[in-house]
N, C-alpha and C positions, 0 to 999 in steps of 0.2 A: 727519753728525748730521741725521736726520729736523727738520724745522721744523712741527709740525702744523697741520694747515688751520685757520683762524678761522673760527668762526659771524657768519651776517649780523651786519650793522650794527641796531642798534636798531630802526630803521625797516627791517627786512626786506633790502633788499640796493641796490645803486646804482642808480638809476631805470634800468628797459628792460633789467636781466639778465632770466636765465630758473631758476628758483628747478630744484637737482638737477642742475644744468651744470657739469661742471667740466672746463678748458681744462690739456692737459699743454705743456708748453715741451718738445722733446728736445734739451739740451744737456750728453750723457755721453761725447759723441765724444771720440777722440783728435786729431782735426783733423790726421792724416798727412800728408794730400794737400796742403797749406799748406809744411811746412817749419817753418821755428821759428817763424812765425807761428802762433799760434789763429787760427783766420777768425773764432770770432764775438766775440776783443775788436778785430778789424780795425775801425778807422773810415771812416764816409764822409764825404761833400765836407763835413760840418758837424761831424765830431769824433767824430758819435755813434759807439758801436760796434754791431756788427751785432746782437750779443743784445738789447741794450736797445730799436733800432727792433723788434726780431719783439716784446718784451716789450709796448710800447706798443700797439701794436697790437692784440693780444691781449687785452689789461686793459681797451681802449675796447672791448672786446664785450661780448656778452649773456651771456657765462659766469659763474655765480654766484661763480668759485672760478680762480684760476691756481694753476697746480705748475709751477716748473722741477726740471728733473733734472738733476743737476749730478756732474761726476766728483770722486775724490775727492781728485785732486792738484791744480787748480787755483782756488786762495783768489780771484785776479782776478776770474772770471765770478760768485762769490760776493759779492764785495762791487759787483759792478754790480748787483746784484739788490737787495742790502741798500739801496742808497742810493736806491732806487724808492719816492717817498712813499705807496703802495700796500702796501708791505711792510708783513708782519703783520698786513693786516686782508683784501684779496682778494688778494695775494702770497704764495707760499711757498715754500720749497725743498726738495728733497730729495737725501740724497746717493746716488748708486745705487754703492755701495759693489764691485760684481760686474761696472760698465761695460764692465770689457776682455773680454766676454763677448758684446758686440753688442750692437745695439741692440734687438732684443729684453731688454736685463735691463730696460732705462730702460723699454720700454712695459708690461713687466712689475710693475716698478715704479710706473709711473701707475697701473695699472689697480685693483694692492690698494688704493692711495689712494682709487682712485672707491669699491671698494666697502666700504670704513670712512666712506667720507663721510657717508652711503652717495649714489652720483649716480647719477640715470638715466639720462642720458650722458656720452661723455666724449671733448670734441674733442682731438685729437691734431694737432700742429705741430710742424713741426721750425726749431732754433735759426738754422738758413744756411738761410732761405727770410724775410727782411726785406722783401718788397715786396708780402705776401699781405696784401691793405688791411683792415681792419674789416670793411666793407660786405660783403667775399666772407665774412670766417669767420662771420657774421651769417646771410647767408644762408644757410650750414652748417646752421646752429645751428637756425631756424627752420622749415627744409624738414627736418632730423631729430622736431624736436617735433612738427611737424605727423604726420608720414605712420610714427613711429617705427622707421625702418628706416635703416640705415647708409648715408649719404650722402658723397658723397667728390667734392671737384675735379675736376674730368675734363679733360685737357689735350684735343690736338687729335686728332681720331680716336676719340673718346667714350673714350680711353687714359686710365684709372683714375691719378690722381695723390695728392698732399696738396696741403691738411689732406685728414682724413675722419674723420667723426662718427660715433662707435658706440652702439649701445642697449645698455643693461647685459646683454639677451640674448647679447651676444657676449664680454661680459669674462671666462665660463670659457674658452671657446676660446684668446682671446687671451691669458692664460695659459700654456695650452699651448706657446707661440710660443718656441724657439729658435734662438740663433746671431744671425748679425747681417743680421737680415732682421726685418719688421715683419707687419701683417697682409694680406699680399696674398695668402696661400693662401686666408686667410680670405674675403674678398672673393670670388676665382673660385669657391669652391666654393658659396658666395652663388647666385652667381651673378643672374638677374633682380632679387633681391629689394633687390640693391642701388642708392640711385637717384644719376643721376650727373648732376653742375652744373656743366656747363659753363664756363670758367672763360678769359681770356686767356694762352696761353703764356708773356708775357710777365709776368705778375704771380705764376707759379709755378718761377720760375726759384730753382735754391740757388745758392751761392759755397763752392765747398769747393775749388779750386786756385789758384795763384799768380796767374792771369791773371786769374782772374774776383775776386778782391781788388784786382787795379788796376783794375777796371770800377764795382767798387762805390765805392772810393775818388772816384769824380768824380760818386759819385749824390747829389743832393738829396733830402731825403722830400718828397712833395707837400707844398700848405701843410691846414692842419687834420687 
């Protein structure tokens, strides 16, 4: 069941968003590589689960607008959503009904959502990457507005990673996007025009097997 995006708040939108932003959560995975665990209701050294720290994260940015995408067998990751006092006003969910399909349905799915928004951009995050701080997807966010061209984390080696910020210029293509892969064909065929931000290895890291679930288990979030 679709949850529809809310219109700003009275007063325009939480101080220091960016009015046309709107931030996707990708959480339609099946979580295989886990076992009978989900990785992202995995907790760490403080209880949280992994979806709620990306969520927090996320919501402290300049996005006008969060979307999770959520599959359609697991009520859990739904009601961690739900219990986010954010819900229903910068909070939303959606269910991507087609997930076992890759992760192309869910970015597919974000991306109709940008354009009924209708947004001028639309950052893209995925659910097991918990350590991507504010301040990076911030930076995203405003090195997009500024130069309007698709910007994207860049691990080590100027190696194109996530998040990465799209201009609504590219939401037919991505569209396009099948099977379970996302837009990196996009990206190459880009090519220059994409600008890339460099970003610490270490703060782009996912959790999607059993070992890296006992790694997160013993993490603390920074404080603030």
């Amino acid at each position: 069941m679709a949850i529809p995006l809310m219109p700003p708040t009275q007063d325009g939108t939480r101080a220091g968003t960016l009015a046309g932003t709107l931030a996707i959560v990708l959480a339609a995975g099946q979580s295989s590589r886990t076992g009978a665990q989900h990785k992202l209701l995995a907790p760490d050294a403080t209880g949280c689960p992994m979806l709620v720290r990306t969520l927090r994260n996320t919501l402290h940015s300049a996005a006008a607008h969060v979307l999770v995408l959520l599959p359609p067998n697991r009520a859990e990751l739904a009601e961690l959503t739900h219990a986010l006092p954010e819900y229903g006003t910068r909070l939303s969910t959606h269910c991507v009904t087609d997930a076992a399909d890759g992760l192309s349905a869910s970015l597919r799915a974000g991306v109709r959502a940008a354009q009924a928004m209708p947004a001028t951009s639309l950052l893209v995050c995925l659910g097991d990457m918990p350590l991507v701080p504010t301040h990076l997807l911030n930076a995203l966010l405003y090195e997009q507005h500024t130069t309007q061209a698709p910007v994207v984390a860049a691990q080590r080696h100027n190696k194109p990673g996530n998040p990465v910020v799209w201009s609504s210029t590219e939401f037919a293509a991505l569209l396009g996007v099948t099977g379970d892969q996302g837009g990196r064909a996009i990206l190459r065929a880009l090519g220059p025009a994409v600008r890339l931000l460099p970003a610490p290895a270490t703060l782009l890291e996912d959790f999607d097997t059993p070992d890296r679930l006992d790694q997160f288990a013993r993490m603390v979030p920074p404080p603030g």
